[in-house]
VEXDREN-2710 file (C-alpha; in Angstrom, 1 decimal):
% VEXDREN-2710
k/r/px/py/pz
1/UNK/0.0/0.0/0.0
2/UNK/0.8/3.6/-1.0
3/UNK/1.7/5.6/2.1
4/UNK/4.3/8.1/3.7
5/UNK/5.4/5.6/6.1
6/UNK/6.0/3.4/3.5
7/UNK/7.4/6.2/1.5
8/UNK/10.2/7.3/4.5
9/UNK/11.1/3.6/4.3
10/UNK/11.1/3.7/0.5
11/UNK/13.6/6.5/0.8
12/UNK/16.0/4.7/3.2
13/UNK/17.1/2.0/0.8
14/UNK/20.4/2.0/-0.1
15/UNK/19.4/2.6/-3.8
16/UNK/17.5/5.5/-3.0
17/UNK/20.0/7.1/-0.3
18/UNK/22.8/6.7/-2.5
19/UNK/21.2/8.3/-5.5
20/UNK/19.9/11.3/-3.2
21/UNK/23.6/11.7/-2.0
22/UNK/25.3/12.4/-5.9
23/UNK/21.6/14.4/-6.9
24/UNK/22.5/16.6/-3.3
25/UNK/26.1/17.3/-4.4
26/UNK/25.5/17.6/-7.8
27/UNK/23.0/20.6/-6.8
28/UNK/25.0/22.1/-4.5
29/UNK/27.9/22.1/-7.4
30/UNK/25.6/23.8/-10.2
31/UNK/24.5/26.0/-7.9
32/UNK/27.6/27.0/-7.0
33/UNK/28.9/27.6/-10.5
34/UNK/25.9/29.6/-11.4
35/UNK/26.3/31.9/-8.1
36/UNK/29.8/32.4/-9.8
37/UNK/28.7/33.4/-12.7
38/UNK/26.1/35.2/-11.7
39/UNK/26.7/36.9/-8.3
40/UNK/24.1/39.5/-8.3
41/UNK/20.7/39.1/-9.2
42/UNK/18.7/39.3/-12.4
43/UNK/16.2/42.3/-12.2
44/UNK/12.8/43.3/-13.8
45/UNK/11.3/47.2/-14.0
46/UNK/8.5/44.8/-11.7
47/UNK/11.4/44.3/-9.4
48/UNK/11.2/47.3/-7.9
49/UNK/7.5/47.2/-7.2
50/UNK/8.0/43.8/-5.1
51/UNK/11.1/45.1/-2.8
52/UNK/9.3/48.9/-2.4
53/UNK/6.3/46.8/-0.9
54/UNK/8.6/44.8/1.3
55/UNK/10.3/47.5/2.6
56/UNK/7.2/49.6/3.4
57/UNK/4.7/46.5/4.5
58/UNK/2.7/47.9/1.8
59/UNK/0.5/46.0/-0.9
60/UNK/1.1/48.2/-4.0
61/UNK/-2.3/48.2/-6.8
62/UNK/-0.2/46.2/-9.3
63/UNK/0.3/42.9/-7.7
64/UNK/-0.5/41.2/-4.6
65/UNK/1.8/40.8/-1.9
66/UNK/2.9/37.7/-1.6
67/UNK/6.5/37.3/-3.1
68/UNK/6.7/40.7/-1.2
69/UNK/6.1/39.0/2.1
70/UNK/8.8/36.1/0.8
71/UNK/11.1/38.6/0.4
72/UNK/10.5/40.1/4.0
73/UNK/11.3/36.4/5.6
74/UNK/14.0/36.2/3.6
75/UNK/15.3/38.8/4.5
76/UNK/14.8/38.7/8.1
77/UNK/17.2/35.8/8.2
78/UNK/19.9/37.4/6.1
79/UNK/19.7/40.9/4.9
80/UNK/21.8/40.6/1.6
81/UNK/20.4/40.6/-1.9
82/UNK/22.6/37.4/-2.9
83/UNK/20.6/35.5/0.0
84/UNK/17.5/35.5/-2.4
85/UNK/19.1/33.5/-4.7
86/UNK/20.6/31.0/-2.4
87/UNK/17.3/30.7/-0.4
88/UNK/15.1/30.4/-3.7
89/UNK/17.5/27.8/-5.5
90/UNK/17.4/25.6/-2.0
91/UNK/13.8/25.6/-2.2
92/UNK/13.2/25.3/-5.2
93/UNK/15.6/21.6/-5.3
94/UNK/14.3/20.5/-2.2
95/UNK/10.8/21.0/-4.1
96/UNK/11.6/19.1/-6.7
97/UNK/13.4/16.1/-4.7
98/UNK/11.0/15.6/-3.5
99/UNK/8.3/15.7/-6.3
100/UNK/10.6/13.5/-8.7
101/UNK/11.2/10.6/-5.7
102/UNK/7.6/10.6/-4.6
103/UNK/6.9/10.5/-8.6
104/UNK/9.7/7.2/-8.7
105/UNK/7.5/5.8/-5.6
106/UNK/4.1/6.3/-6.6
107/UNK/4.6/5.3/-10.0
108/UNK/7.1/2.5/-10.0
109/UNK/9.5/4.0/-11.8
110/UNK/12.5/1.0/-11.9
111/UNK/14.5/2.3/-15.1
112/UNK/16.9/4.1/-12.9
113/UNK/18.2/5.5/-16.6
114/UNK/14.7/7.3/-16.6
115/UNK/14.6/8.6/-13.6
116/UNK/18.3/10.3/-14.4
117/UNK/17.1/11.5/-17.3
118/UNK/14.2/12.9/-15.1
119/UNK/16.6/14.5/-13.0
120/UNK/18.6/16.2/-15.6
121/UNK/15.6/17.7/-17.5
122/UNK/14.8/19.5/-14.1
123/UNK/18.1/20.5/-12.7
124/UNK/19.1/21.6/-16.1
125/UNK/16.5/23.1/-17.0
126/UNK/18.0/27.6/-17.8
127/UNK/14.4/28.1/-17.3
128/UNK/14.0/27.1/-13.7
129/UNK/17.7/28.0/-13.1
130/UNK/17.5/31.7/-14.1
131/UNK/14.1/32.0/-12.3
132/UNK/15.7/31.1/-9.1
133/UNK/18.1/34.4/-9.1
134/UNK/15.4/36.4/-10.6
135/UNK/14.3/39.1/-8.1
136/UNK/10.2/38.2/-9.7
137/UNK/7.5/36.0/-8.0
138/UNK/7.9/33.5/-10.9
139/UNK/10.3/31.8/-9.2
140/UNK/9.1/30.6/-5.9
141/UNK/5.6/30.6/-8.0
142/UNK/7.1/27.5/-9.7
143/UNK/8.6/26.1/-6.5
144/UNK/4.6/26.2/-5.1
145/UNK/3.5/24.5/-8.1
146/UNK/6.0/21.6/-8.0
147/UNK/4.6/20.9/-4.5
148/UNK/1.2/21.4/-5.1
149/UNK/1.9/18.3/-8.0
150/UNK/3.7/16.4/-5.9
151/UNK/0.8/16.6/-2.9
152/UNK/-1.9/16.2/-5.8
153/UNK/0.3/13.0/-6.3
154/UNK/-0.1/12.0/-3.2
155/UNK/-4.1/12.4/-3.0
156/UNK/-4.6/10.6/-5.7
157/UNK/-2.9/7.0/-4.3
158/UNK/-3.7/8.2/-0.3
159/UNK/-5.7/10.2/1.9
160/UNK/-3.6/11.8/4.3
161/UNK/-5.0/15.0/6.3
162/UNK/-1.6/16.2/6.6
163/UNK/-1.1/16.2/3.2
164/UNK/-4.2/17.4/2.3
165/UNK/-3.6/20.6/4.3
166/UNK/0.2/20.6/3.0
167/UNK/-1.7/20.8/-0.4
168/UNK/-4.4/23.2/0.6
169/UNK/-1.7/25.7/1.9
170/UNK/-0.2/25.6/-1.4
171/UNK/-3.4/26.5/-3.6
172/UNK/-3.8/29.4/-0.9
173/UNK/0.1/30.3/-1.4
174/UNK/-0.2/30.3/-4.7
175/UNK/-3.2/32.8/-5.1
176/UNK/-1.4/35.3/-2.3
177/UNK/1.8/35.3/-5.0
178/UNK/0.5/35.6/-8.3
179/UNK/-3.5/35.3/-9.5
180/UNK/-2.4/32.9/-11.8
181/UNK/-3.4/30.2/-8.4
182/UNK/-6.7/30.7/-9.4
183/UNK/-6.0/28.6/-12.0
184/UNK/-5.2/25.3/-10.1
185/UNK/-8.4/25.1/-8.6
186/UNK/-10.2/22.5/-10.7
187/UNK/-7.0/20.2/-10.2
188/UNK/-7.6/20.5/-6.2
189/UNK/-11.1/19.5/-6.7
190/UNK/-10.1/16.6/-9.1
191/UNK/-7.4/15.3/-6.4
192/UNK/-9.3/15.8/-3.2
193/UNK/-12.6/14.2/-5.2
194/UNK/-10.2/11.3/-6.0
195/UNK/-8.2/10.8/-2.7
196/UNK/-11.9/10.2/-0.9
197/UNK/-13.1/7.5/-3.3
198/UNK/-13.3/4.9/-0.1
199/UNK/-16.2/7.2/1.4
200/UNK/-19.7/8.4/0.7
201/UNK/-20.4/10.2/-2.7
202/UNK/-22.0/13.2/-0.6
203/UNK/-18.1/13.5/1.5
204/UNK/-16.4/13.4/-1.8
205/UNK/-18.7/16.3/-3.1
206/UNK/-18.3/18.5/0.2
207/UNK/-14.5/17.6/-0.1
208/UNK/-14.2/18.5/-3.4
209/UNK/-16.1/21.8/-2.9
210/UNK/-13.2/23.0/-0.7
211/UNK/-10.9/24.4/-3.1
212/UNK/-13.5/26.5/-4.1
213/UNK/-14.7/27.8/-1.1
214/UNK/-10.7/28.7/-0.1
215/UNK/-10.1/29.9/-3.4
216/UNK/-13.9/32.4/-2.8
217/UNK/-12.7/33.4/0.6
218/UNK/-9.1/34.4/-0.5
219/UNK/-10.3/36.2/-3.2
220/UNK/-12.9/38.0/-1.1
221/UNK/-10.2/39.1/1.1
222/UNK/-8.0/40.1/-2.0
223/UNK/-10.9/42.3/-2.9
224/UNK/-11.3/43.9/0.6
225/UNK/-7.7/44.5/0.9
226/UNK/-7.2/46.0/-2.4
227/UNK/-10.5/48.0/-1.9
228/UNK/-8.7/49.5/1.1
229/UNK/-5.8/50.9/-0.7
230/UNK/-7.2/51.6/-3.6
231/UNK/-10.9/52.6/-3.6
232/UNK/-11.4/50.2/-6.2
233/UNK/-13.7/46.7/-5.4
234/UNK/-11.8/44.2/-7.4
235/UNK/-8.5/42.0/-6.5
236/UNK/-6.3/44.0/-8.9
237/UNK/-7.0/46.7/-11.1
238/UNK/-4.3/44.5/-13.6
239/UNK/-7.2/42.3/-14.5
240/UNK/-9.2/44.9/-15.8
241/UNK/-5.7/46.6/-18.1
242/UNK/-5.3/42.8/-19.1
243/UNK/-8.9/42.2/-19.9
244/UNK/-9.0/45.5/-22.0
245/UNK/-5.9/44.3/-23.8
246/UNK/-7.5/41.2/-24.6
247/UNK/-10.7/42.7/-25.9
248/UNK/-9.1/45.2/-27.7
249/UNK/-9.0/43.2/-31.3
250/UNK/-12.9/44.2/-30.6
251/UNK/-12.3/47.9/-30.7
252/UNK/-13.3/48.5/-34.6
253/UNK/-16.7/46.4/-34.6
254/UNK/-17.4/48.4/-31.4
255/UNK/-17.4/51.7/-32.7
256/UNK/-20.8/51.2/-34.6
257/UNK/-22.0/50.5/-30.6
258/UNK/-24.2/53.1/-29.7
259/UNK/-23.3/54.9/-26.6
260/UNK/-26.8/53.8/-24.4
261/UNK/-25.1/49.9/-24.8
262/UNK/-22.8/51.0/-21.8
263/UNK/-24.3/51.5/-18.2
264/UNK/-21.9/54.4/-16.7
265/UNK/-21.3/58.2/-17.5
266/UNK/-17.7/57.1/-17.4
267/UNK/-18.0/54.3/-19.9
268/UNK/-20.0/55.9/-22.2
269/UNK/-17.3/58.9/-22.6
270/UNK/-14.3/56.2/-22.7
271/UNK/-16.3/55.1/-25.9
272/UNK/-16.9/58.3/-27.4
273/UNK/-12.8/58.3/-27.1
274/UNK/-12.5/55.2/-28.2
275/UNK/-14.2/55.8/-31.5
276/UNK/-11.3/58.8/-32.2
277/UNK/-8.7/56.1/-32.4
278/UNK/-7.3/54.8/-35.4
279/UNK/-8.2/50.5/-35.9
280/UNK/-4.7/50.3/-37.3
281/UNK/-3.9/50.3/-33.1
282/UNK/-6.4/47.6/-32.2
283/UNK/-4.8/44.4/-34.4
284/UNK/-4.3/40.8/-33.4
285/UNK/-0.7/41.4/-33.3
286/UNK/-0.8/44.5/-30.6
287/UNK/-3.1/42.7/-28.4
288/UNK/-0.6/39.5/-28.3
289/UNK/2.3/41.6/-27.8
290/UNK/0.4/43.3/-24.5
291/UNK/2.8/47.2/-25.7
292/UNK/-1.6/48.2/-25.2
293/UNK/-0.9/48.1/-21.7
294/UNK/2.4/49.7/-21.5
295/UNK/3.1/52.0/-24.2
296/UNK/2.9/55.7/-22.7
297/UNK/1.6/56.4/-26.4
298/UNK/-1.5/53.7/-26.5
299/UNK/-4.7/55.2/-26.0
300/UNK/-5.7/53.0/-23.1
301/UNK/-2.4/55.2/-21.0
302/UNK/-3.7/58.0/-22.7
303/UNK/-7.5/57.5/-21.1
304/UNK/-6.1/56.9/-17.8
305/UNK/-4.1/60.2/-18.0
306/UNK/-7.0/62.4/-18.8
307/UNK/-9.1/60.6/-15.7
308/UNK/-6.2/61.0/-13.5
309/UNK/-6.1/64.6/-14.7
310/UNK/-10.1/65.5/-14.8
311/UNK/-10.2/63.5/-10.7
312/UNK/-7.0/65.0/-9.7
313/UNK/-6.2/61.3/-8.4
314/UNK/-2.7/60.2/-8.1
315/UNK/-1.4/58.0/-10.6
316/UNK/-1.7/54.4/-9.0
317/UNK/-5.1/55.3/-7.9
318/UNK/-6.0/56.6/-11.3
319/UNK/-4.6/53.3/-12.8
320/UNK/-6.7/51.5/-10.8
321/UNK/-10.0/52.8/-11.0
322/UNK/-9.3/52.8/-14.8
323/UNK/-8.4/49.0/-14.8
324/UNK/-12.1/48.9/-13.0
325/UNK/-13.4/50.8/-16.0
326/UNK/-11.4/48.6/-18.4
327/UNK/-12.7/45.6/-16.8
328/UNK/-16.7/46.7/-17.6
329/UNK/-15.9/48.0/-20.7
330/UNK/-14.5/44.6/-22.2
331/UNK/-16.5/42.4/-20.6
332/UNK/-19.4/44.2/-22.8
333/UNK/-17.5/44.0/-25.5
334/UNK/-16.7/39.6/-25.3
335/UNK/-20.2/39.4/-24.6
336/UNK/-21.4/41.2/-27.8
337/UNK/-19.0/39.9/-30.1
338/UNK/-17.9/36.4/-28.7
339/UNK/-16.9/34.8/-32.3
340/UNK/-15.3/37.4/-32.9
341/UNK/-12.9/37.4/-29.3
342/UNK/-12.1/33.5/-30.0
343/UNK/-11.3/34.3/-33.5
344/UNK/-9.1/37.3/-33.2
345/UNK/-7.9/37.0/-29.8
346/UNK/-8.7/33.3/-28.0
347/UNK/-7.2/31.3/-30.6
348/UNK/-4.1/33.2/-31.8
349/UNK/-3.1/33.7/-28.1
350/UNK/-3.4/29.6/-27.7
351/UNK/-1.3/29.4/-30.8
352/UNK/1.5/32.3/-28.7
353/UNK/1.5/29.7/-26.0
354/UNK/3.7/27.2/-27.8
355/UNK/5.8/29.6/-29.8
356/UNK/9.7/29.6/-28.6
357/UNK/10.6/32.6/-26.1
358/UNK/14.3/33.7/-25.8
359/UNK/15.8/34.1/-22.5
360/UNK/17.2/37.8/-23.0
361/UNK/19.3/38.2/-20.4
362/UNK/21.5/41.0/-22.3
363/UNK/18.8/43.5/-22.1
364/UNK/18.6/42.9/-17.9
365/UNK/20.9/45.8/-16.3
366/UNK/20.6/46.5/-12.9
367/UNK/19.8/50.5/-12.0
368/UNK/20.0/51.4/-8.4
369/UNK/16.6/52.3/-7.0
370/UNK/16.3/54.4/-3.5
371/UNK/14.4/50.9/-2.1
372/UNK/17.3/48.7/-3.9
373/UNK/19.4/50.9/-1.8
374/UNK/16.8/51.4/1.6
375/UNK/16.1/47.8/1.4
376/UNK/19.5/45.5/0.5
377/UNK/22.3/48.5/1.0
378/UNK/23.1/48.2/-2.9
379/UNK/25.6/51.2/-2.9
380/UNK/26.7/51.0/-6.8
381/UNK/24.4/52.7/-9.8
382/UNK/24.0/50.1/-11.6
383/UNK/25.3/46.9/-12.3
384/UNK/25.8/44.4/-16.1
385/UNK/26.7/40.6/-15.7
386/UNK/29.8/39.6/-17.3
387/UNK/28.3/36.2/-18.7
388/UNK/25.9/35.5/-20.9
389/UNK/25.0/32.0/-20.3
390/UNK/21.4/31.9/-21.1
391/UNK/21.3/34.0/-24.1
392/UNK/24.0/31.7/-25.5
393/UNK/21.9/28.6/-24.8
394/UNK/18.7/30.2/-27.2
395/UNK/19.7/28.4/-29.8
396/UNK/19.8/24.7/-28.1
397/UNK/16.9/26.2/-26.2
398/UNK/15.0/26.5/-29.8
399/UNK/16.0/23.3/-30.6
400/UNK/14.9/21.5/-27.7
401/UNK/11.6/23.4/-27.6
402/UNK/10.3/21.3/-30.5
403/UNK/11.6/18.4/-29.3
404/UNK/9.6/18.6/-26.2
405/UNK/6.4/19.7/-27.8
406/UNK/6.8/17.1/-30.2
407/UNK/7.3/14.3/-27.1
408/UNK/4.4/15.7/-25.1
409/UNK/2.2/15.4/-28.1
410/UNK/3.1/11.9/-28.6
411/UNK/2.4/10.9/-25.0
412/UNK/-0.9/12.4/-24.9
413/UNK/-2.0/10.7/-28.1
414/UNK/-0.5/7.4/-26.4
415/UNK/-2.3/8.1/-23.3
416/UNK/-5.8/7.7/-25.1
417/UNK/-4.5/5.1/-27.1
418/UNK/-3.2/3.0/-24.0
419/UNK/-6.9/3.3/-22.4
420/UNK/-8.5/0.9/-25.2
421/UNK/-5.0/-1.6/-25.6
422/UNK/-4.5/-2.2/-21.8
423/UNK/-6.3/-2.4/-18.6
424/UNK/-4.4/-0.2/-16.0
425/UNK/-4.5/0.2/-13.1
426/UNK/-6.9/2.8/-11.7
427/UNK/-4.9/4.7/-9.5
428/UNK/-1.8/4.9/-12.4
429/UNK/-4.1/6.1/-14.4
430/UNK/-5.6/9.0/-12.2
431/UNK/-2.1/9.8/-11.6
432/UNK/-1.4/10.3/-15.6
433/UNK/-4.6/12.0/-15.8
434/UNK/-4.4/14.9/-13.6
435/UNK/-0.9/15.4/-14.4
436/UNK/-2.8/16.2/-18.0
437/UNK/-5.3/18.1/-16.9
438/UNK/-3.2/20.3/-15.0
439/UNK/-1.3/20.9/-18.5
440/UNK/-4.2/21.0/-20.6
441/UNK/-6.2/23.7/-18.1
442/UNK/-3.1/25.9/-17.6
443/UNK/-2.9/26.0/-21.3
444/UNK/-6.1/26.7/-22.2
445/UNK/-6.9/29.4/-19.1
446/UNK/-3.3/30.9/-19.5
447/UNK/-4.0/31.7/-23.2
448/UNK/-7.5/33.5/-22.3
449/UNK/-6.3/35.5/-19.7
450/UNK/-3.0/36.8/-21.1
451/UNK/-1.3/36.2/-24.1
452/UNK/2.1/34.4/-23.8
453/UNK/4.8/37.4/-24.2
454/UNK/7.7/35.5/-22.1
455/UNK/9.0/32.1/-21.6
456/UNK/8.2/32.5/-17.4
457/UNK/4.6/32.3/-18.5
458/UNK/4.9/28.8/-19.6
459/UNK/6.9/27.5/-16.8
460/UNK/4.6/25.9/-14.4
461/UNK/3.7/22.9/-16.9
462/UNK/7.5/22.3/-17.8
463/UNK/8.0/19.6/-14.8
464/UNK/4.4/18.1/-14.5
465/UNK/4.8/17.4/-18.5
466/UNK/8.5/16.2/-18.6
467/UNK/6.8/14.0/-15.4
468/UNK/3.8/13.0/-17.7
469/UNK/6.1/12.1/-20.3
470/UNK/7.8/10.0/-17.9
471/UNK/4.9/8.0/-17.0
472/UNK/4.0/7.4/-20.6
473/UNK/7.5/5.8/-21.6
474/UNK/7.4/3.7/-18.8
475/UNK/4.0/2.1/-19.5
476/UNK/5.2/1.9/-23.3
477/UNK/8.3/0.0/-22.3
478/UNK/6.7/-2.1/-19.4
479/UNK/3.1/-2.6/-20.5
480/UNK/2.9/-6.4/-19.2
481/UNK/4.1/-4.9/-15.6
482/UNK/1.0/-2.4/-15.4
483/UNK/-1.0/-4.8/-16.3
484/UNK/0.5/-7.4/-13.9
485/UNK/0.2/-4.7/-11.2
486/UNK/-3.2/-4.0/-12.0
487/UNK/-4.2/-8.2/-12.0
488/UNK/-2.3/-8.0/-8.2
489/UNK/-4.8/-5.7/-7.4
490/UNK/-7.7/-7.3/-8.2
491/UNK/-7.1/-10.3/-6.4
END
C-alpha cells in the first residue's frame, strides 16, 4: 500500500540514499557555478515594485503581496540581496526532490536511466535555473506549483490529512503570489474528489467543494484588501488593463455600438474616445504583444491620463480605477462579439503559447533604486553581468523546444491510445490523468487570460509534462508490468 510511512522507508534503501547523495552534491555544485557566474541578481522594472512593498509593508495596486512578504522572511534571516538567490534555489531543489522521488515511488519507476534522465531535465533546466536568481514571483511561483503536484500526487494513491492541508496551503500560497493560483483550482477538486473515493459520494462532493470555497474566501479578502488601498472593489486593477488588452482586437466592430449599450457616465465617454482612435492600433498582433498596456503612447495610457487629470487622483489610484473601467468595458465588448474574441484573440493567443521565447538576459541591467538601496544597501548605480550563459543557450533552447512539444504530443496521443489496448491500473491512471489536466487547463486558461509574451509564462507545466512524459515511456516500455500490477490488485 501507497503511504508516507511506506514512503520514508522507500527513501532509506540503499538505492535511494545513494542516488539522493550524488543528486544533493551535484545541486550544491551547479548551484555554485551559477552563483559564480552570476553573483548578483537578475532584475525586472517589476522588481522594484515587489522590494518597495517589502520594505514599506505595503500591498502596492499592481500585484498582490505575496512574493513581497517572501522577500520580507527572507530577508529577516539574512539581509543581503545574494541570500534570495541562495534561499530560492534551496527551495526550489528540495521542491523538486521531492516531487521527482515521490513521482519514482508512486509510479514504480524501476529504469533508474529514466529517472536520471528525469533529473537532468529538471536540474538543467536555464528556465527554472535563471528564475531562481530572478528578483520576480515567478520563481518561488514555480517552487509552489511543484509541490502542489507532488501533494496532488499523493491524494490521488492516499488520503492523508496532513497532506491534504500541506496541499491546501499551497493552492492558498499560490493565489497570495501571483492570481495565476486561481488557475489550479479545478485540479484540487479533481485530487481531493479522488483521494476520498473509499467514502460516501456526498463526502467526496463537500471535499471537493473545498478548493472552491478557499479559493472564494481568498479572493474575497483580496478584494477587501485592495479596496482599502485603492478605492477600487476588485482584487487588482491588472485584471481589468489585461482584460481590456484582450478585448481590444474588438475595438473596430465596437465603434458602430451606440453609446446607451454601456451602463456608466464614465463608460460611455471612454467610448466616445475610443471611437477617435485609429483600428490600425487595435490588431491581433498589438493585443498578443500586451505594448496596449504599456506603451505611454496607446490610447488606453492616454484615457487613464485624462481621468487622473479630470479627478486629480494620483497615478496608481487613477490606474486603478481605470483598470475597473477597463474591466466593464470589455466584458461588454466579449459578450457582444464572442466569435469574434475567440477568432481574433482566444485562438491566436493559444497558438502564442507554444511559440519559442528567448531568455534575453542581455537586455537585464541593474539600476540602483532608492528601495534597492533602503532595502538590501546596494551602494553601486547600476550593475551588467559579465556572462551571458542563457542568451547563448537560445539556440539549443530552440531546438529543444520542439523536441519537447513534439514528445508531449506523442504521450498524450498514447495516453488515449493505452486506455483501449491495456487495462491499468486505476490509481496509475488518475495519476497520468491529472498530471494532463493540470497541462491542458493551464494551457487553455493561460492563453485566455494573457497572451504568452515571455518564456516565465509557460513555466509551471515544464516539470508536471516532462513527469507525464515520464509516465507514458514507462507504460510503453513495461506494459505487461502495469497490467501485472493491476491483475495484483484485483485479487
Amino acid at each position: 500500500m501507497k503511504n508516507f510511512r511506506n514512503f520514508l522507508r522507500y527513501m532509506s534503501e540503499k538505492e535511494q540514499k545513494w542516488e539522493f547523495c550524488v543528486l544533493s552534491g551535484i545541486i550544491c555544485i551547479l548551484g555554485s557555478i551559477f552563483y559564480y557566474l552570476y553573483p548578483f541578481p537578475f532584475v525586472f522594472p517589476d522588481s522594484g515594485a515587489y522590494i518597495a512593498a517589502a520594505n514599506d509593508n505595503i500591498q502596492n495596486v499592481y500585484r498582490p503581496m505575496g512574493y513581497s512578504n517572501y522577500l520580507q522572511i527572507l530577508h529577516s534571516i539574512n539581509g543581503h540581496i545574494s541570500f534570495v538567490f541562495i534561499a530560492s534555489y534551496a527551495l526550489n531543489s528540495i521542491a523538486s526532490l521531492f516531487l521527482l522521488y515521490s513521482f519514482k515511488y508512486l509510479s514504480n519507476i524501476r529504469n533508474r536511466y529514466l529517472f536520471y534522465t528525469l533529473c537532468a531535465c529538471v536540474f538543467l533546466s536555464p528556465t527554472i535555473l535563471f528564475s531562481t536568481n530572478f528578483i520576480m514571483s515567478d520563481g518561488i511561483f514555480n517552487t509552489l506549483t511543484i509541490v502542489f503536484i507532488a501533494t496532488a500526487l499523493w491524494l490521488i494513491y492516499t488520503s492523508n490529512i496532513w497532506i491534504i492541508l500541506l496541499h491546501l496551503c499551497c493552492l492558498a500560497l499560490l493565489y497570495k503570489t501571483r492570481y495565476t493560483g486561481m488557475f489550479y483550482v479545478p485540479i484540487s477538486m479533481i485530487a481531493l474528489f479522488i483521494s476520498a473515493q473509499r467514502n460516501r459520494m456526498i463526502w467526496r462532493l463537500a471535499l471537493s467543494c473545498v478548493p472552491v470555497i478557499l479559493s472564494l474566501f481568498l479572493q474575497s479578502s483580496a478584494k477587501h484588501e485592495y479596496k482599502r488601498i485603492s478605492g477600487v472593489n476588485m482584487a487588482s486593477g491588472f485584471e481589468g488593463w489585461q482584460l481590456m488588452n484582450n478585448a481590444s482586437v474588438l475595438i473596430p466592430k465596437a465603434k458602430s455600438l451606440p453609446e446607451t449599450k454601456f451602463d456608466t457616465q464614465l463608460e460611455q465617454v471612454y467610448h466616445q474616445f475610443l471611437k477617435t482612435c485609429p483600428d490600425s492600433l487595435f490588431t491581433t498582433q498589438k493585443a498578443l504583444t500586451t505594448g496596449l498596456m504599456w506603451d505611454k503612447a496607446s490610447p488606453f495610457k492616454k484615457f487613464m491620463i485624462y481621468y487622473g487629470r479630470t479627478t486629480r487622483h494620483k497615478y496608481e489610484t487613477a490606474w486603478a480605477e481605470t483598470g475597473a473601467l477597463y474591466s466593464k468595458y470589455a466584458r461588454q465588448l466579449i459578450f457582444t462579439f464572442p466569435l469574434s474574441f475567440l477568432t481574433d484573440y482566444a485562438i491566436p493567443s493559444f497558438l502564442s503559447f507554444f511559440e519559442f521565447r528567448k531568455i534575453t538576459e542581455d537586455q537585464i541591467e541593474f539600476k540602483n533604486q532608492r528601495y534597492f538601496h533602503q532595502y538590501y544597501g546596494i551602494e553601486t548605480d547600476s550593475y551588467k553581468h559579465k556572462h551571458s550563459f542563457f542568451s547563448d543557450l537560445n539556440p539549443v533552447r530552440h531546438i529543444f523546444h520542439y523536441i519537447y512539444w513534439f514528445l508531449l504530443g506523442g504521450s498524450i496521443i498514447y495516453y488515449f491510445f493505452t486506455f483501449q489496448k491495456y487495462r491499468f491500473k486505476e490509481k496509475d491512471r488518475q495519476a497520468a490523468g491529472i498530471l494532463l489536466a493540470f497541462i491542458t487547463i493551464y494551457i487553455v486558461v493561460s492563453a485566455l487570460a494573457s497572451p504568452n509574451t515571455t518564456w516565465r509564462y509557460a513555466m509551471p507545466i515544464y516539470i508536471p509534462s516532462v513527469l507525464f512524459m515520464a509516465y507514458m515511456w514507462n507504460i510503453y516500455r513495461h506494459p505487461s508490468e502495469i497490467i501485472n500490477r493491476e491483475t495484483n490488485a484485483q485479487k
